[in-house]
N, C-alpha and C positions, 0 to 999 in steps of 0.2 A: 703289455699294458703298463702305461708309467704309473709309477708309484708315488703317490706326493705323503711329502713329509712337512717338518714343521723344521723353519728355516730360520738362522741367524739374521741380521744384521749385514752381517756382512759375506753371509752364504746365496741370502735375495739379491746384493749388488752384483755379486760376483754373476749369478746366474741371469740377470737381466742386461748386466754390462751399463751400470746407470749408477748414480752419486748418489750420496745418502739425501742430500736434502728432494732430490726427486723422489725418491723413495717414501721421501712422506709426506710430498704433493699426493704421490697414488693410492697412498693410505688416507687423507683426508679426503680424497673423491671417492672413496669407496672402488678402489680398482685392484686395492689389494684386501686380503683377508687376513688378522693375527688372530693368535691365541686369546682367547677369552679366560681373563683372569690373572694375565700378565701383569708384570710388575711396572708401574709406571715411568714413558720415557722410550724413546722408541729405539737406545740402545740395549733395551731391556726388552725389548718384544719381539714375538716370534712370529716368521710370515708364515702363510699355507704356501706352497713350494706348486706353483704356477705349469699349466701342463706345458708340453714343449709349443704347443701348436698355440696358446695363450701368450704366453712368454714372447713367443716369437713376434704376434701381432702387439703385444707390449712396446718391441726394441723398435718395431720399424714406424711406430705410431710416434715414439719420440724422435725418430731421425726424422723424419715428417717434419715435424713440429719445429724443431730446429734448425732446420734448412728456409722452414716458409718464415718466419717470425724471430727476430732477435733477441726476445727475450726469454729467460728462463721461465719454466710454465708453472715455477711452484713461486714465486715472486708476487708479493704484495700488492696488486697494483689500487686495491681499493681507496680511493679518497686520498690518493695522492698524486701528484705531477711528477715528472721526469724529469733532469734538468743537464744538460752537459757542464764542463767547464767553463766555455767562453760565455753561457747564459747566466751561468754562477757569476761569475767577474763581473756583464754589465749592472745588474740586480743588485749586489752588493760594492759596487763601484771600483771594482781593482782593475787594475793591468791584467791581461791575459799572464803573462811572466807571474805578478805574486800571485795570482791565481795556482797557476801551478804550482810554485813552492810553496804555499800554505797548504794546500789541500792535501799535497803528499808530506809535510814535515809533522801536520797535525794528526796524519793518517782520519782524516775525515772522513766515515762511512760511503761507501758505494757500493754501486753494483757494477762488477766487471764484466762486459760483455766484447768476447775475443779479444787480442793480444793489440797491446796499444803500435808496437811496432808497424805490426801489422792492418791499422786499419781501425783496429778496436775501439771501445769507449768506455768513460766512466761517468757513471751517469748518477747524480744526486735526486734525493727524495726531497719534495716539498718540505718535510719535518724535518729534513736535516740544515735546511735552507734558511727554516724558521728559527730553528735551533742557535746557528750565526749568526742571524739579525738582530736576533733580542741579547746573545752576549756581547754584541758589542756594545750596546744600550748598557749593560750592565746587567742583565736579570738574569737569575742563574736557574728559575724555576719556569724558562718557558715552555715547557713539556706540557705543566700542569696546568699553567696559569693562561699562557698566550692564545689568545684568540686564531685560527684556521686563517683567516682572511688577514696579514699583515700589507699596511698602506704602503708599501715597498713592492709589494706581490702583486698587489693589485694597481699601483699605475704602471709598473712594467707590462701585465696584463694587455692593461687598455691602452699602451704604445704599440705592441705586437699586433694587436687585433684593429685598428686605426690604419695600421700598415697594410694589411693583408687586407681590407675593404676597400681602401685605395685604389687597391689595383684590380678590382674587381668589376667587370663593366654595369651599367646599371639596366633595369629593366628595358629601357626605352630603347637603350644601346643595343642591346640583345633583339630586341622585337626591328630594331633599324638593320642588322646587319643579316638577320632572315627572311629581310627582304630583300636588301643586293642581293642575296644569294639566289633567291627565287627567279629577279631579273637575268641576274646573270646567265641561269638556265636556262631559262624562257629564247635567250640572245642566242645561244649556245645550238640552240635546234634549230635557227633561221637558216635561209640558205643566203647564199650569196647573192649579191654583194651589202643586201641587206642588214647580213651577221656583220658587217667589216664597222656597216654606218652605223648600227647599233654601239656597238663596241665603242666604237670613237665617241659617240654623244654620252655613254656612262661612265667613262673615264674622264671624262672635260666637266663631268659634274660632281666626280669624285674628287679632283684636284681642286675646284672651286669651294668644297667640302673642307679640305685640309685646309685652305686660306683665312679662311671666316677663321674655324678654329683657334688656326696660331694667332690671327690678331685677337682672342680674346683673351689669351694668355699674359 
């Protein structure tokens, strides 16, 4: 029968095989249990010492996790955006290059997910985003002061999103092309020679399609 005891800091890592800041994602989900009456601080508290067969659905629920998902699961994501570097750059108007040299000389906050060599990213928080926009303005208090919504933020926003609607087909498009398809299948079940004449009169009216088009362009 295992015997659970009351665990360090660093006796929970050890025995979960997991970093301390996950270790207190699993304590603010309620997946771990400490000492009631600990000293405040969670290199100050003690775990309940997890059974083998808990622990173990512990380790393989984070490998899970981290194989489906990029990111770290004890990570802030509330009420903020994500941003890489080259979306850092056009937002605040730099070259991809001083991009990079600022953000690594200033040591600008990130969150590092896997090895940049490798593939990896660094990835900025909206508030750190905000943070660079109003210093350069001059305001050294925009934590307290600056408004969520910066007019920087949001006409990049609404260029991204203008973009991506662009390319997006419209209702009619959709309802038009559920119906070639329908014909198409319909054509598909004829028999010969039939299927051949079908086919040629829906294609001579699909190129007649793309003509109109491009002269409206």
């Amino acid at each position: 029968m295992h015997q659970q005891a009351w665990l360090s800091l660093d006796g929970i890592c050890n025995v979960l095989q997991t970093s301390v800041s996950h270790i207190r994602w699993l304590v603010s989900h309620n997946y771990l249990e400490t000492l009631p009456g600990s000293k405040p601080g969670i290199q100050n508290a003690r775990f309940l010492d997890p059974t083998p067969a808990y622990a173990d659905r512990l380790r393989t629920t984070e490998m899970i996790y981290q194989r489906r998902v990029p990111l770290p699961a004890d990570m802030d994501m509330s009420g903020k955006a994500i941003f890489t570097r080259a979306e850092m750059a056009v937002i605040l108007g730099w070259t991809d290059n001083y991009a990079r040299g600022y953000l690594k000389d200033n040591e600008v906050p990130c969150v590092k997910i896997g090895k940049i060599k490798h593939g990896g990213l660094n990835l900025y928080t909206a508030q750190t985003l905000r943070s660079l926009l109003w210093r350069r303005r001059g305001r050294k208090l925009s934590k307290q002061k600056a408004p969520f919504l910066i007019s920087d933020l949001i006409e990049w926003f609404l260029k991204q999103d203008a973009i991506e609607i662009d390319g997006i087909p419209t209702d009619a498009e959709f309802a038009e092309d559920a119906l070639f398809q329908k014909k198409l299948k319909m054509i598909l079940k004829m028999p010969s020679p039939q299927k051949e004449a079908a086919m040629r009169e829906l294609w001579s009216k699909v190129e007649l399609a793309k003509q109109a088009a491009t002269s409206l362009l």
